[in-house]
C-alpha positions as CSV (number, residue, x, y, z in Angstrom):
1,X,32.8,-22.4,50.0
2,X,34.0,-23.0,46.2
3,X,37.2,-22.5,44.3
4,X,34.8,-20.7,41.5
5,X,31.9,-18.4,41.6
6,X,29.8,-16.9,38.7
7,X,29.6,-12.7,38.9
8,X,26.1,-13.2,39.2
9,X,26.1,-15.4,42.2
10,X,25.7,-14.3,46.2
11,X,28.9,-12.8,47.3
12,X,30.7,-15.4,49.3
13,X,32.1,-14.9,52.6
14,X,35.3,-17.1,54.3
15,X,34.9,-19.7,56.9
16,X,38.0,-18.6,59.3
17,X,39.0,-22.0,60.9
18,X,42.2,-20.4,62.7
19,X,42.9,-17.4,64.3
20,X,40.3,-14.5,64.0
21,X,40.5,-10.6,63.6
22,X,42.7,-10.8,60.7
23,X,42.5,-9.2,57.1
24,X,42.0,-10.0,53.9
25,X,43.7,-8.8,50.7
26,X,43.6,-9.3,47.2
27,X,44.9,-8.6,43.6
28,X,43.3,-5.0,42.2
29,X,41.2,-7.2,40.2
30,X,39.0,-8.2,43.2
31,X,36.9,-6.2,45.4
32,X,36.9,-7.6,48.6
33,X,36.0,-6.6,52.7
34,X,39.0,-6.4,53.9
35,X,37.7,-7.0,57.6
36,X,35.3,-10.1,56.6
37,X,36.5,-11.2,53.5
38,X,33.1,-11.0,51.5
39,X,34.0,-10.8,47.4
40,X,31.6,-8.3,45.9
41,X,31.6,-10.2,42.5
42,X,29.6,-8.3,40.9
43,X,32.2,-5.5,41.3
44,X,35.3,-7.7,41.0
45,X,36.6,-8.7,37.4
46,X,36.2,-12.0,35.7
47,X,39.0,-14.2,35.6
48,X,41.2,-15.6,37.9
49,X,42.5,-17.7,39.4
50,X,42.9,-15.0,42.0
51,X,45.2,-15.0,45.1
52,X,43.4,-14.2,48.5
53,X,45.4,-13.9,51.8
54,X,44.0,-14.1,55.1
55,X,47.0,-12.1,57.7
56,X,46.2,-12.3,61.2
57,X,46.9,-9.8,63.6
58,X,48.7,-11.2,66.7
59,X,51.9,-11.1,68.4
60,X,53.0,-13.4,65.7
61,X,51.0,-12.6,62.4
62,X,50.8,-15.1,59.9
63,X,49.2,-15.5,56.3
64,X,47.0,-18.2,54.3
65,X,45.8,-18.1,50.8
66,X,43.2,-19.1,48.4
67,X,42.5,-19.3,45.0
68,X,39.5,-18.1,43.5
69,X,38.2,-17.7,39.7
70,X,35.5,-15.5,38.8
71,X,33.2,-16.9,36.0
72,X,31.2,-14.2,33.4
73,X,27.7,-15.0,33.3
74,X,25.8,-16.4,30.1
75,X,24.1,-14.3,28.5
76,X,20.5,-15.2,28.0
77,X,19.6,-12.6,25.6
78,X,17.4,-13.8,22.7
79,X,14.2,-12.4,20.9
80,X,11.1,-13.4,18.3
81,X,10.7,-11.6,15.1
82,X,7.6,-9.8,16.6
83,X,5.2,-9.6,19.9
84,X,2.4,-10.8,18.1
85,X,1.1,-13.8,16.2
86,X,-1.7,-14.9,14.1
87,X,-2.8,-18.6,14.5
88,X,-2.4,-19.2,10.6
89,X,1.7,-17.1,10.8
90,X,4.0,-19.1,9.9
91,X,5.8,-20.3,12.9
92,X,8.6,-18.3,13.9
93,X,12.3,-19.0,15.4
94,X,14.1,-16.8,18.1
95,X,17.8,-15.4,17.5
96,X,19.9,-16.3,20.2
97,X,22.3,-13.2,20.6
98,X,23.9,-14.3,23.8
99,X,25.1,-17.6,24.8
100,X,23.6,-20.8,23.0
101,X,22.4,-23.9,23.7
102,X,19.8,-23.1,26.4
103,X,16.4,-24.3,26.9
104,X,12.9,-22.4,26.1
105,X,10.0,-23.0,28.5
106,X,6.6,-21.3,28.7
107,X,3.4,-21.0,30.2
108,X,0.3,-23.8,29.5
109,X,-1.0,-23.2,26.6
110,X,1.9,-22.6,24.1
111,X,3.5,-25.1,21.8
112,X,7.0,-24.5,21.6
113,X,10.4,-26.9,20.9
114,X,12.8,-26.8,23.9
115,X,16.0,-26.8,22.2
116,X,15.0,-24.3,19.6
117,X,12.2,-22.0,20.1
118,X,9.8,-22.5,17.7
119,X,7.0,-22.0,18.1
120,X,3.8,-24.1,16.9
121,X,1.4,-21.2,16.2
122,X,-1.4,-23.7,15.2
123,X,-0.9,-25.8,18.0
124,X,-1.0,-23.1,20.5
125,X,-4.4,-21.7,22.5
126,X,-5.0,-18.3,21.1
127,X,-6.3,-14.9,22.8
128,X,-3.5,-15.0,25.0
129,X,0.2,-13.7,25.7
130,X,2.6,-16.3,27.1
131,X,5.8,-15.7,28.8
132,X,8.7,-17.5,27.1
133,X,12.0,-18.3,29.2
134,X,15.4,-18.6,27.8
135,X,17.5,-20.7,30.3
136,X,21.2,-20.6,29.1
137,X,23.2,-24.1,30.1
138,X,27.0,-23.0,30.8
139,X,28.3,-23.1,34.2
140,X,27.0,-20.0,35.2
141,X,23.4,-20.5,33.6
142,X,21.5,-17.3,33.0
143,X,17.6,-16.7,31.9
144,X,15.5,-13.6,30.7
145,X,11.6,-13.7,29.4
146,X,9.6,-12.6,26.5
147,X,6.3,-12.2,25.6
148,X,4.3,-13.2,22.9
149,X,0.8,-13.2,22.5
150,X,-0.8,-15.8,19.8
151,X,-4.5,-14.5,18.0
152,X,-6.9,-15.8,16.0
153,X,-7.5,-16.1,12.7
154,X,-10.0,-14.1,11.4
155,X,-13.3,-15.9,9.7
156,X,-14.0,-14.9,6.0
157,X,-16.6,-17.5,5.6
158,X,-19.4,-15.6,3.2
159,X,-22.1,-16.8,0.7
160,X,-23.7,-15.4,-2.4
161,X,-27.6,-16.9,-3.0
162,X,-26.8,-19.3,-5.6
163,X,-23.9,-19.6,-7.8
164,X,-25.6,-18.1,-11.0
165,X,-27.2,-14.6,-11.8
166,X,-29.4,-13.9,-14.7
167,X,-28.4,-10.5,-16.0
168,X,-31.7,-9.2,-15.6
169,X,-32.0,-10.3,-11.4
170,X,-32.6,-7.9,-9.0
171,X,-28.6,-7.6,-7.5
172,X,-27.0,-9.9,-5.1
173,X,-25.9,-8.8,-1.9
174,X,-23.5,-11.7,0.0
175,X,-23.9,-13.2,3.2
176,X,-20.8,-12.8,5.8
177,X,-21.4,-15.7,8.0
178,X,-17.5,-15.0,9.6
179,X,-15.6,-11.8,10.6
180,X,-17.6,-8.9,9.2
181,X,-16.3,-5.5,7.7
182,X,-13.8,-6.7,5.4
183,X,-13.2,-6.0,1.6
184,X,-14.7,-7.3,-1.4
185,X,-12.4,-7.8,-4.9
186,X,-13.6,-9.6,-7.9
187,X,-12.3,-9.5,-12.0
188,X,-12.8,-6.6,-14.1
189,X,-15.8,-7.6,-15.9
190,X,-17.9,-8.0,-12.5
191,X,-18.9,-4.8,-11.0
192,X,-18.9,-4.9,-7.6
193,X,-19.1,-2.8,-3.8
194,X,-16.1,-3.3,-2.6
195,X,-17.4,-2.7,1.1
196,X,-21.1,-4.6,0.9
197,X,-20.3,-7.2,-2.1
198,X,-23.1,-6.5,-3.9
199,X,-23.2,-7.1,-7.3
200,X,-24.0,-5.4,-10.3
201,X,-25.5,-7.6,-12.3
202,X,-26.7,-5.0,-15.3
203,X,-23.5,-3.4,-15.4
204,X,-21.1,-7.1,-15.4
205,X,-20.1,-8.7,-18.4
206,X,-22.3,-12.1,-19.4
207,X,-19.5,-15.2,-18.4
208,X,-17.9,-16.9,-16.0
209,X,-17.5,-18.4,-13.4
210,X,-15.8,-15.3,-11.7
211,X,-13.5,-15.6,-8.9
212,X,-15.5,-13.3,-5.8
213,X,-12.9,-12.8,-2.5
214,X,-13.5,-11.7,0.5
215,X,-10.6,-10.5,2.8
216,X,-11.3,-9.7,6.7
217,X,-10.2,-6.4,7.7
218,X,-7.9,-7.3,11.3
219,X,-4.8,-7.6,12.6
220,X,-5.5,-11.3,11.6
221,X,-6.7,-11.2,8.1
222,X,-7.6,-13.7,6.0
223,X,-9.5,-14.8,2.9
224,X,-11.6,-16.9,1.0
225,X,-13.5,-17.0,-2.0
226,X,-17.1,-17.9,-3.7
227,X,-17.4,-18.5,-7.5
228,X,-20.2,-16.6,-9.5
229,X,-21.6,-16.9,-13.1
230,X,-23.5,-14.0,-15.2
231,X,-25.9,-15.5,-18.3
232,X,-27.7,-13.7,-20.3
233,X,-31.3,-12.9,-20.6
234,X,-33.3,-14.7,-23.3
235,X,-34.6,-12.4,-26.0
236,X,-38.3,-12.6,-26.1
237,X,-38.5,-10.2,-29.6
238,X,-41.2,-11.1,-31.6
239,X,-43.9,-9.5,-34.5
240,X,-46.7,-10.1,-36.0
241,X,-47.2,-9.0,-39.5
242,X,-49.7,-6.7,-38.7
243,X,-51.2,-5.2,-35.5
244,X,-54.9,-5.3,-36.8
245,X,-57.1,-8.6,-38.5
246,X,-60.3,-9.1,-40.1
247,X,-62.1,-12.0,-38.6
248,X,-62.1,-13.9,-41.9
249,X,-58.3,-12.8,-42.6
250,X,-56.0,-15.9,-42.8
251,X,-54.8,-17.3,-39.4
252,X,-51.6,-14.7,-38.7
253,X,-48.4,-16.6,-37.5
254,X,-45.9,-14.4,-35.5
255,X,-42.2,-14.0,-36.4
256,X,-39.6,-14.9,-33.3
257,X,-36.1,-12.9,-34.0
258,X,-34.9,-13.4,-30.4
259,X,-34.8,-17.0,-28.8
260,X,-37.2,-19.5,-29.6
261,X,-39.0,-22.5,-27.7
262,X,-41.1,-19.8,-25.6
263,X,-44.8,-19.7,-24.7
264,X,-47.4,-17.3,-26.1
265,X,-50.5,-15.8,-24.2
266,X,-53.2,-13.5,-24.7
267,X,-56.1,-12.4,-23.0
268,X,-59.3,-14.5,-22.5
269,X,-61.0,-13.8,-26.3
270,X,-58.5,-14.7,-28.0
271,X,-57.5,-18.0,-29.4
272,X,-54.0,-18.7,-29.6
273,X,-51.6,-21.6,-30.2
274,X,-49.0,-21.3,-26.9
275,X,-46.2,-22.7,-28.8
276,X,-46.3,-21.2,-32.2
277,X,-48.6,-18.1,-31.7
278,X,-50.8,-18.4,-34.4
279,X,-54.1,-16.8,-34.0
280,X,-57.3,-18.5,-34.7
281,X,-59.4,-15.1,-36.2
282,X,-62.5,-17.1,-37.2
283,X,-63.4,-18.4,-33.7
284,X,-61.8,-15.3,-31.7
285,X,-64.0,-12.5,-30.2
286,X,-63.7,-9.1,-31.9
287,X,-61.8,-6.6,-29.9
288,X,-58.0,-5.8,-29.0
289,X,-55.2,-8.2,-27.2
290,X,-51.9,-8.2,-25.9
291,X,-50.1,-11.2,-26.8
292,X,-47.4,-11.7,-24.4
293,X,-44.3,-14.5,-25.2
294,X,-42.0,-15.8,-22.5
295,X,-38.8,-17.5,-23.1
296,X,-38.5,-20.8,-21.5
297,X,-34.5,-20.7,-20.8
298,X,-32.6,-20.3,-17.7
299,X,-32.8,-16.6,-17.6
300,X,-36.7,-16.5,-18.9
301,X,-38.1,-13.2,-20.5
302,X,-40.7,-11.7,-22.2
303,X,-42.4,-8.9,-24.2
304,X,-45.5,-8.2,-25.7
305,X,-47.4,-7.5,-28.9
306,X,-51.1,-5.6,-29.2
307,X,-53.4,-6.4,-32.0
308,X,-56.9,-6.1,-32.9
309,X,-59.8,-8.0,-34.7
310,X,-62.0,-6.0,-36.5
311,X,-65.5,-7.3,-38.0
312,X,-65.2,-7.9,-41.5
313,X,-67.2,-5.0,-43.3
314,X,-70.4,-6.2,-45.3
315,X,-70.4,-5.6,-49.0
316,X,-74.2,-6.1,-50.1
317,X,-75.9,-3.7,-52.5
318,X,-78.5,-4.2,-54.9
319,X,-79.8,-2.3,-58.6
320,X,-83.7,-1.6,-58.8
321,X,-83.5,-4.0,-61.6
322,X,-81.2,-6.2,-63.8
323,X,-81.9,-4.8,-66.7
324,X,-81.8,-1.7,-68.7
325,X,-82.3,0.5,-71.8
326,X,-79.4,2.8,-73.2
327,X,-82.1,5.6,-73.0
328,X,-82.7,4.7,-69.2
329,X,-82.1,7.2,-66.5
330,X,-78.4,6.3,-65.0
331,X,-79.3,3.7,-62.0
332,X,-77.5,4.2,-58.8
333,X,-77.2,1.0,-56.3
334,X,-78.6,0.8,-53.2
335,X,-75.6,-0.4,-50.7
């Protein structure tokens, strides 16, 4: 039917327009029927042209030729880097090992580039695996598959709270609103659980902001992060020069060595300036306090202070008389 035929084509048999019952014969190179002529070109050698004769068998035998080439398949072998691809990979190229030049084609659902192979992992539908076709364009075009399955990126999104901690706060414990039981890293100076993400606050270093980053644990990892800041607790210290008063004492005023601009309170009895803590003895009740004084800065504290007001004692005594002789018997007062 053809002058040439590719190895990989269906063997071809003659078309006998003259005299039938003959045979066929042909250089070493070709396997051939000798009875019906069929090439088996898988078997047969590529090159050519090759000589076939056609003898028949009569009273008065006669031969015919034709020509034939055998063409070599292309070879469609090609392959990715890898089976498997996350969403966010970078997108990767095939190496063509066999005969260039071809076409890729694939199943709906995969972005790739015809004449090159890439594929657009972003582009693509994940939670699948596609089928990818390499059709080689020579004359005696070839094709073979290979699969590749595209996944998802994984979903780090997490929160802390709020984006500052007092150092004295109960500890923080994140919320994973994406891909949960992934890892946890964060600077030096935070201490942190690496699996749960809380947060140490006692045991961190005061400053900030520090980087927090959350990294999903799949096949598809990936990673985001949430910035957190450590202040310091105010220092409530405070004294009072003594922890006990007389009534008519003068008014005590207390002494702040930690941070100022706080609050002072007492229990009902006692009267008290809130902003500077002086005491009012004359118009307080007698009995014992606890003055407490609460910082007013972003990480508030306090502390406390006891004291006492006592009465004042009463000093009157009398003689039995203002005057007296030398010979007198010693007087003794009457308190």
């Amino acid at each position: 039917a053809a002058a040439a035929f590719c190895q990989g084509d269906a063997d071809p048999s003659p078309t006998i327009t003259g005299t039938p019952g003959g045979s066929f014969s042909a250089p070493a190179a070709v396997s051939i029927n000798a009875s019906t002529g069929v090439i088996d070109l898988s078997a047969s050698t590529v090159g050519g042209p090759y000589t076939i004769t056609y003898t028949t068998s009569g009273a008065c035998p006669i031969g015919a030729t034709f020509d034939i080439s055998i063409d070599a398949e292309d070879d469609p072998a090609f392959t990715y880097p890898a089976a498997s691809y996350c969403q966010g990979d970078a997108d990767p190229t095939p190496t063509i090992t066999g005969t260039i030049g071809g076409t890729f084609t694939s199943t709906a659902g995969l972005s790739i580039i015809a004449g090159t192979g890439v594929i657009d992992v972003s582009a693509s539908t994940t939670g699948a695996t596609y089928t990818v076709t390499y059709t080689t364009g020579g004359i005696c075009p070839n094709s073979t598959t290979f699969d590749v399955t595209i996944e998802a990126e994984e979903d780090p999104a997490f929160t802390y709270a709020a984006a500052s901690f007092c150092q004295g706060d109960a500890d923080p414990l994140p919320t994973i609103t994406g891909t949960a039981g992934g890892t946890f890293t964060a600077p030096a100076a935070v201490s942190i659980n690496a699996s749960t993400g809380e947060i140490d606050l006692s045991a961190s270093t005061v400053g900030g902001a520090y980087t927090i980053t959350y990294t999903t644990p799949g096949t598809c990892s990936n990673s985001t992060t949430f910035d957190v800041t450590i202040d310091p607790e105010d220092d409530p210290a405070f004294t009072y020069p003594a922890a006990a008063y007389c009534q008519d004492d003068a008014d005590p005023t207390p002494t702040i060595t930690g941070t100022a601009g706080g609050t002072f309170t007492s229990t009902a009895g006692l009267v008290i300036n809130a902003g500077t803590g002086e005491v009012d003895l004359a118009t307080s009740a007698i009995g014992a306090y606890t003055v407490t004084y609460a910082t007013g800065g972003i990480c508030p504290n306090s502390t406390t202070f006891n004291i006492a007001i006592v009465t004042t004692g009463d000093p009157s005594f009398t003689y039995t008389a203002n005057n007296y002789c030398q010979s007198d018997a010693n007087p003794l007062p009457t308190v």
